[in-house]
LONUSE-888733 format. One record per residue (C-alpha): residue in three letters; x, y negated, z negated. Coordinates in pm, whole numbers, padded with zeros to 5 digits, always signed. Example, Ala and Ser with C-alpha at 12.3 -4.5 7.8 and 13.67 -1.06 7.14 Angstrom:
ALA+01230+00450-00780 SER+01367+00106-00714 
***
This chain:
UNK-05921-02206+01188 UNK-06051-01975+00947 UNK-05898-02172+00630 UNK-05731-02497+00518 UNK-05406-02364+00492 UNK-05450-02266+00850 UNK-05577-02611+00967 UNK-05243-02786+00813 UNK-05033-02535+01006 UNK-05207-02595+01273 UNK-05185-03023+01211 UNK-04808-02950+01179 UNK-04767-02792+01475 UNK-04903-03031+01656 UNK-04722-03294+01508 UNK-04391-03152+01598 UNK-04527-03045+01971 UNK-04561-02695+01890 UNK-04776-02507+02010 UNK-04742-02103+01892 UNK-05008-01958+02157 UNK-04703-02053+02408 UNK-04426-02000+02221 UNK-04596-01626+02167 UNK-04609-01603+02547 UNK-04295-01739+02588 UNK-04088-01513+02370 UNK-04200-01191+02592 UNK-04111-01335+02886 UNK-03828-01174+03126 UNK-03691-01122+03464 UNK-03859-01330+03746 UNK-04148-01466+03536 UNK-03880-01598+03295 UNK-03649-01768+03542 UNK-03962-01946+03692 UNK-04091-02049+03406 UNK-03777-02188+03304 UNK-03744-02362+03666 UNK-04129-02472+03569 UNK-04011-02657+03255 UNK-03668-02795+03397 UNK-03847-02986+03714 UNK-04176-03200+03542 UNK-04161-03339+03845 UNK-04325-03032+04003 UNK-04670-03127+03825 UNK-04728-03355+04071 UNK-04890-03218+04402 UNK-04704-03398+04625 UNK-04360-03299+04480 UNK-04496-02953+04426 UNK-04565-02946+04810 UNK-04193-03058+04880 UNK-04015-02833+04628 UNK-04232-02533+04616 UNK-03974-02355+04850 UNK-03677-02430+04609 UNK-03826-02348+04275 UNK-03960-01982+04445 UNK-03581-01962+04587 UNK-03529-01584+04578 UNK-03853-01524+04347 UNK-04212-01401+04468 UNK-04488-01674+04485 UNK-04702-01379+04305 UNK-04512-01447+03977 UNK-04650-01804+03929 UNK-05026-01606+03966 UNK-04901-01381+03627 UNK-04795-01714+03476 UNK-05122-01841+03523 UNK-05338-01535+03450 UNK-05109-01510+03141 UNK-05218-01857+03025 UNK-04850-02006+03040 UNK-04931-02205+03316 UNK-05278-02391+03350 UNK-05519-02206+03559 UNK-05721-02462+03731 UNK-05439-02694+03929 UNK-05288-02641+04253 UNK-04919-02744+04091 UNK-04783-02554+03819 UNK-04770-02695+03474 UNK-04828-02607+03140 UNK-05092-02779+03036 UNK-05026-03150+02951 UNK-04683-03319+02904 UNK-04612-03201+02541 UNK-04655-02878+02614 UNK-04420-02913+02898 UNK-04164-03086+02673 UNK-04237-02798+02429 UNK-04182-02535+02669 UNK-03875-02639+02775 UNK-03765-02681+02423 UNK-03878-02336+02294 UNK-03693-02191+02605 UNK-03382-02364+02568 UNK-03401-02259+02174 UNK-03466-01920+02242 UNK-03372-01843+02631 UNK-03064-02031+02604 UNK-02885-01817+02915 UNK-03189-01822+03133 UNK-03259-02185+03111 UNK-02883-02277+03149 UNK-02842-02036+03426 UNK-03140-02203+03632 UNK-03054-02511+03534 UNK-02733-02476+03740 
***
């Protein structure tokens, strides 16, 4: 943070489990990337490498396993695990927030 003002944001933010960098990333996403990422948020469960194992083949249902590497090499989705997720658990909850705020069709439509 370059200035004060810029540090409260930032405190702010945090406090209400925002976190821009992802909502940036987020916003631009469409198509495939978008419906997994939405599928991402709606199943926490998939964090877990066990469950990832068991419902890898539903969440890529009709979507190439090549999008979750452009998730990852776009920094929504941590680099460094063998399950997807988006970081930590807030993030999560604040990436399926942002999406149902702002991706309202996409997140109901994987959702059913």
């Amino acid at each position: 943070m370059e200035t004060l003002r810029g540090l409260e944001q930032l405190a702010r933010d945090a406090n209400a489990f925002r976190y821009q960098d992802l909502e940036d990333l987020l916003r631009d996403l469409d198509g495939d990337r978008l419906k997994l990422a939405a599928r991402i948020a709606l199943v926490p469960l998939v964090e877990a490498v066990d469950a990832w194992e068991a419902l890898r083949p539903i969440i890529l249902d009709h979507l190439a396993a090549t999008e979750l590497d452009g998730l990852r090499r776009t920094n929504v989705l941590a680099k460094e695990v063998e399950a997807p997720r988006f970081g930590h658990p807030t993030r999560r909850d604040a990436a399926c927030s942002f999406l149902d705020a702002n991706h309202w069709e996409a997140i109901r439509g994987e959702a059913e």
